[in-house]
C-alpha positions as CSV (number, residue, x, y, z in Angstrom):
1,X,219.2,14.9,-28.4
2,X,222.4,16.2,-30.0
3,X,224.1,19.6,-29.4
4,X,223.6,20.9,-33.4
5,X,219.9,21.2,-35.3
6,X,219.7,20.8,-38.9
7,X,217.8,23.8,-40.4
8,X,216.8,22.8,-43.6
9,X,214.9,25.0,-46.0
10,X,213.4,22.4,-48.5
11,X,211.7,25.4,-50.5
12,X,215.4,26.4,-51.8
13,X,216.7,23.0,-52.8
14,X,217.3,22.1,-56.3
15,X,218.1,18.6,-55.9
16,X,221.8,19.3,-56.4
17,X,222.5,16.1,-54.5
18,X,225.8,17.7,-53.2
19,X,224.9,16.9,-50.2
20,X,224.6,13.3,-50.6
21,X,227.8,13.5,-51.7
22,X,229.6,14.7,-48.2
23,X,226.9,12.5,-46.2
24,X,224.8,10.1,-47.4
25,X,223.9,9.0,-43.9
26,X,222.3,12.1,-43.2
27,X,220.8,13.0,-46.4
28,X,218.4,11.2,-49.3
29,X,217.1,12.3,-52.4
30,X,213.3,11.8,-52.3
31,X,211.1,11.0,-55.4
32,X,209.8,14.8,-56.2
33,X,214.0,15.1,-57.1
34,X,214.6,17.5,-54.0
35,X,216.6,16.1,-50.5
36,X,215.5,15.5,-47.2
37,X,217.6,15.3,-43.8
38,X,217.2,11.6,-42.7
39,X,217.7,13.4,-39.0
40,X,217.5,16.9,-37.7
41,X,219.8,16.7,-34.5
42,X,223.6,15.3,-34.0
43,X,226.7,15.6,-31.8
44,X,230.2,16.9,-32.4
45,X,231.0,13.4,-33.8
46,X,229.0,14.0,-37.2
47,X,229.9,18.3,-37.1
48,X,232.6,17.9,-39.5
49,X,230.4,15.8,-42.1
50,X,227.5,18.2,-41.5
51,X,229.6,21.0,-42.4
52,X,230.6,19.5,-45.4
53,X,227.4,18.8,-46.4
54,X,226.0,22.8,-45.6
55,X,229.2,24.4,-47.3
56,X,228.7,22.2,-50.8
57,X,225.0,23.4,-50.7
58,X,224.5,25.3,-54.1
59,X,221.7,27.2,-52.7
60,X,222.5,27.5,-49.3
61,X,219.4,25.6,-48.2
62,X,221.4,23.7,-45.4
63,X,222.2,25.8,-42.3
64,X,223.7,24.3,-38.6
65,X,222.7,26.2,-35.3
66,X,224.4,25.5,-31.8
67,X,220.9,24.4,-29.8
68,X,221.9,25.7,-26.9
69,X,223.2,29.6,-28.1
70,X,221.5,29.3,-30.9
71,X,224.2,30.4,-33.1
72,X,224.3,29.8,-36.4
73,X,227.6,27.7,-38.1
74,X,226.9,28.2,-41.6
């Protein structure tokens, strides 16, 4: 289980694919032309990539929470 959570509001993607862009391994453009997170939970390792990926977000549709405050990064 990582320390961060992938909140992902799937409704609000446009398929922007911006995402993809900072972090393919994490993300993957499905056939209905919107992304999915290939993973929900990761570590400080993959924070800085996962940032990346919520801050490029046209929509906003990616946010990060701290599982065990439950704050919210972005």
């Amino acid at each position: 289980m990582g320390k961060y959570q992938i909140v992902f509001d799937r409704n609000a993607c446009i398929g922007a694919g911006a995402c993809i862009a900072m972090n393919s391994a994490v993300w993957e453009m499905q056939p209905d032309g919107k992304v999915i997170p290939k993973m929900t939970e990761f570590d400080e390792a993959e924070l800085k990539k996962n940032m990346g990926a919520a801050q490029v977000c046209p929509v906003n549709a990616i946010h990060l929470v701290e599982k065990e405050t439950g704050k919210k990064l972005i």
